[in-house]
C-alpha positions as CSV (number, residue, x, y, z in Angstrom):
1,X,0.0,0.0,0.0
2,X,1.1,3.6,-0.7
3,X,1.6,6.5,1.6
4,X,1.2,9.9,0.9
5,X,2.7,12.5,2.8
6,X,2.1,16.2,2.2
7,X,4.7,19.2,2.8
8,X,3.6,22.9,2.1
9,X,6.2,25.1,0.4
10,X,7.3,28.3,-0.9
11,X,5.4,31.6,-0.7
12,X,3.0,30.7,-3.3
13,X,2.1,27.6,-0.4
14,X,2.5,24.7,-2.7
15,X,1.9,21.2,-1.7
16,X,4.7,18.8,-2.3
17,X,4.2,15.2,-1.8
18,X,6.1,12.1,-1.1
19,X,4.3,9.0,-1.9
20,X,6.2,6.0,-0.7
21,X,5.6,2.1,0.0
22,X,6.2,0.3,3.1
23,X,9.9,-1.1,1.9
24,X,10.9,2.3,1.4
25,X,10.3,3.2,-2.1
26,X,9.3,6.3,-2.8
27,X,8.1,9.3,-5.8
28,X,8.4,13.1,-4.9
29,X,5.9,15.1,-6.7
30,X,6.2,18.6,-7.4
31,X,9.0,19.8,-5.8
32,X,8.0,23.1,-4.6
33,X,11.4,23.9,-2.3
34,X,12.3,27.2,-2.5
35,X,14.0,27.9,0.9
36,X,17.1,26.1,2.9
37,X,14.6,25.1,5.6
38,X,12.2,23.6,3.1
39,X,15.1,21.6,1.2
40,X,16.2,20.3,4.9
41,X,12.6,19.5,5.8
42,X,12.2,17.4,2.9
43,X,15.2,15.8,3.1
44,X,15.1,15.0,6.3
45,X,11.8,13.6,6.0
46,X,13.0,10.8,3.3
47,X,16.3,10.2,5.1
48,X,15.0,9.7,8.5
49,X,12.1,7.7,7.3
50,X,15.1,5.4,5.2
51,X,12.9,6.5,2.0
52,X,14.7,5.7,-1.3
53,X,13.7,7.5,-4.0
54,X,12.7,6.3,-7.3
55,X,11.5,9.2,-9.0
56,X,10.6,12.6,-9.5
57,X,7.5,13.9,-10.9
58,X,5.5,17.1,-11.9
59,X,1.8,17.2,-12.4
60,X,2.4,20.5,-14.5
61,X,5.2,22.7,-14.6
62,X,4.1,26.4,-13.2
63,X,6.9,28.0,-11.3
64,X,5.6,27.2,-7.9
65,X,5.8,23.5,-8.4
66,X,9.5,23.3,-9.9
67,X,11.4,25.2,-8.1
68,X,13.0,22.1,-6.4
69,X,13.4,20.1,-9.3
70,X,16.8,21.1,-10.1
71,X,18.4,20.4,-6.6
72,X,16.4,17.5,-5.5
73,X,17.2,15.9,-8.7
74,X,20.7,16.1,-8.2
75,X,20.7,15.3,-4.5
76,X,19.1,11.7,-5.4
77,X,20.4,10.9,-8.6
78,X,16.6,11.3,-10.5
79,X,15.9,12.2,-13.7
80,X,12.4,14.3,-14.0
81,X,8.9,12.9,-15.2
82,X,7.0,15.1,-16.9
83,X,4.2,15.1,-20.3
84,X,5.9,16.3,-23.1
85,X,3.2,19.1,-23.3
86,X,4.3,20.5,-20.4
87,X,8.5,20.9,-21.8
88,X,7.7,24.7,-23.0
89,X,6.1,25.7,-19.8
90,X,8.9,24.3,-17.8
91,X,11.4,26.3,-19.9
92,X,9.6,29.4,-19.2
93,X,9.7,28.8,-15.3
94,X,12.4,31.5,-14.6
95,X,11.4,33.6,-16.6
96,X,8.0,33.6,-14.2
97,X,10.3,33.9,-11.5
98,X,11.8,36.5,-12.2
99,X,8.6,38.2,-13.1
100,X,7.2,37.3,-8.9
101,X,10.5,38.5,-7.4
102,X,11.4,34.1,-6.8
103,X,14.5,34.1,-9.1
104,X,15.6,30.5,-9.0
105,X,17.8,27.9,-11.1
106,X,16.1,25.5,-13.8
107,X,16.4,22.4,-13.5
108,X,18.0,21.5,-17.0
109,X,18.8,17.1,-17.6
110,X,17.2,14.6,-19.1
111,X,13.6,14.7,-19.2
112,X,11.2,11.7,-19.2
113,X,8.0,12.1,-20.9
114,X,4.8,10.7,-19.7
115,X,1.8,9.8,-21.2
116,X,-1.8,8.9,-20.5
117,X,-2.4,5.3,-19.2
118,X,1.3,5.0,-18.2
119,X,1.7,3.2,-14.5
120,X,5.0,4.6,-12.8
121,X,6.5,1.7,-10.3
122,X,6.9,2.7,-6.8
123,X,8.2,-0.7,-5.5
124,X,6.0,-2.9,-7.1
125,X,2.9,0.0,-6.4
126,X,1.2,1.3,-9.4
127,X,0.4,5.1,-9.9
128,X,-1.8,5.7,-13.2
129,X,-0.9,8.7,-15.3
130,X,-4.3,10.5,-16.2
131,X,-3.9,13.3,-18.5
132,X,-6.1,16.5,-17.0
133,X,-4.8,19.6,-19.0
134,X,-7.0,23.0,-18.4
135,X,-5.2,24.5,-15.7
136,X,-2.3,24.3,-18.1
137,X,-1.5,23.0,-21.5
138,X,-0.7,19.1,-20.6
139,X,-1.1,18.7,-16.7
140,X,-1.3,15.2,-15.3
141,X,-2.8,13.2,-12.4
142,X,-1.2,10.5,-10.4
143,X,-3.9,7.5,-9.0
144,X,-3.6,5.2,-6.9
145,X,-6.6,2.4,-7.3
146,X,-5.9,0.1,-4.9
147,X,-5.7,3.2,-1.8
148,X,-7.8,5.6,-3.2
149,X,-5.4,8.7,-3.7
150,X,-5.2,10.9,-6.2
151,X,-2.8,13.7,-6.9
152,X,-4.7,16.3,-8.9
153,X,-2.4,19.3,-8.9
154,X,-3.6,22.1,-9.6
155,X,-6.8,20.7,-11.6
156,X,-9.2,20.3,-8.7
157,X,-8.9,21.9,-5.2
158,X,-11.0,21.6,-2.2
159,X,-14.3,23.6,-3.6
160,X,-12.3,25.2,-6.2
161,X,-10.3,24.8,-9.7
162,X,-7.4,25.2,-11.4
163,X,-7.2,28.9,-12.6
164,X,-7.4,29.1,-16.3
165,X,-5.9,32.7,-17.2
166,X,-2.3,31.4,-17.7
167,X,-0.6,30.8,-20.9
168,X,-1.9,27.6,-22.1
169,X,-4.9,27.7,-20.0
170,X,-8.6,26.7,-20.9
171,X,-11.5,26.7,-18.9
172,X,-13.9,24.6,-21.2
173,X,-10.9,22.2,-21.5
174,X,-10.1,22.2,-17.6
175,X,-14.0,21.5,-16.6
176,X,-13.8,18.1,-19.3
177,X,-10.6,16.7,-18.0
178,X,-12.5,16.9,-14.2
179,X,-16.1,16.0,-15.3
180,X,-14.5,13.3,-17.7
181,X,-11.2,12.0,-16.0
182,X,-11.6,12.7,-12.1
183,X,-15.2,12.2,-11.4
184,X,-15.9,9.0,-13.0
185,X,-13.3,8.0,-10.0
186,X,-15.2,6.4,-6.9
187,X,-16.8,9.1,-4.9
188,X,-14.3,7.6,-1.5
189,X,-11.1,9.1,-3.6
190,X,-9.1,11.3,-1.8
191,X,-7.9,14.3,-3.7
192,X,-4.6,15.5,-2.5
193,X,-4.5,18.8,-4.9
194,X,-1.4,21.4,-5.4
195,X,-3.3,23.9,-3.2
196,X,-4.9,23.6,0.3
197,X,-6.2,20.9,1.9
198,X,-7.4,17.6,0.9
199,X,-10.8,16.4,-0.4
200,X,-12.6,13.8,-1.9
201,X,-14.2,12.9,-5.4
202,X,-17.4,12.7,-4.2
203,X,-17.2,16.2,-1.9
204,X,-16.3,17.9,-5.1
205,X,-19.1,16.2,-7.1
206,X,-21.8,17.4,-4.6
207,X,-20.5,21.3,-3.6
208,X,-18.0,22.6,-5.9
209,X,-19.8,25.6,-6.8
210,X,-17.8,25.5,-10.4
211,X,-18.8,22.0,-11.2
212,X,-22.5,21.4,-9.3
């Protein structure tokens, strides 16, 4: 069974997550370190709980959910998992930081692209790619079947969405990948989004005032 633990970073108060098994196996998901003292949190988290990761993952790649990428990549030997629709938005990452006064370095290796239907290993635990663009051009969700998680991002928040003003954003596309993709999920999902707190598929279903 998976774990999912949730760390909130940054001034823009990203969630980062680290999803891990009970051998030890583990995926960090959106990166959102921007400070020492969130780097040592992190780190300290995986290396106390004798975590190993396995990879590295974005759901989408808006500044507030990279900024770690480059240094956590490095510090355990990953190589980042991202859709290839999301490449151009992650090269444009500093220049939003710049833009918000949060100047930071990029990460800049290898890149593995993801695609819907994929399953990413997390010691023998499968995560399902679902493919839930709107928010921006080619965001993913990670799912867990067998413990009812999903990681959703920024494309569905606790009575809320995904804004849709940003370069590559959509609104008729973003409500489709949640009416079509997330809520035809069991109603018992919990939704661990990019923002906030936690919620559930069916919560959503019956009072998000964007979607009811």
């Amino acid at each position: 069974m998976l774990n999912i633990r949730q760390f909130t970073f940054n001034p823009v108060q990203e969630n980062t997550y680290v999803i891990f098994d009970e051998k030890g196996a583990c995926a960090i998901v959106d990166p959102g370190c921007y400070f020492d003292y969130e780097y040592k949190e992190l780190t300290e988290f995986i290396d106390s709980n004798k975590l190993v990761p396995k990879c590295l993952l974005n759901t989408h790649c808006h500044l507030d959910h990279v900024f770690g990428n480059k240094k956590i990549a490095e510090i355990y030997s990953l190589t980042l998992q991202i859709h290839r629709g999301e490449k151009p938005v992650l090269d444009f990452a500093p220049v939003s930081g710049k833009s918000w006064g949060l100047p930071f370095e990029n990460y800049d290796g290898d890149l593995i692209f993801l695609e819907e239907g994929d399953q990413i290993d997390i010691g023998g635990e499968q995560l399902q790619v679902i493919l839930t663009p709107g928010h921006s051009p080619a965001s993913i969700s990670f799912y867990h079947a067998p413990s009812k998680s999903l990681v959703s991002g920024d494309v569905l928040f606790h009575s809320g969405i995904g804004r849709t003003d940003l370069p590559g954003g959509d609104f008729d596309t973003l409500i489709a990948s949640i009416t079509n993709k997330l809520f035809i999920l069991p109603d018992d999902v919990k939704v661990h989004p990019g923002h906030g707190p936690s919620t559930t598929i069916g919560h959503e279903k019956r009072h998000n005032p964007f979607l009811v």
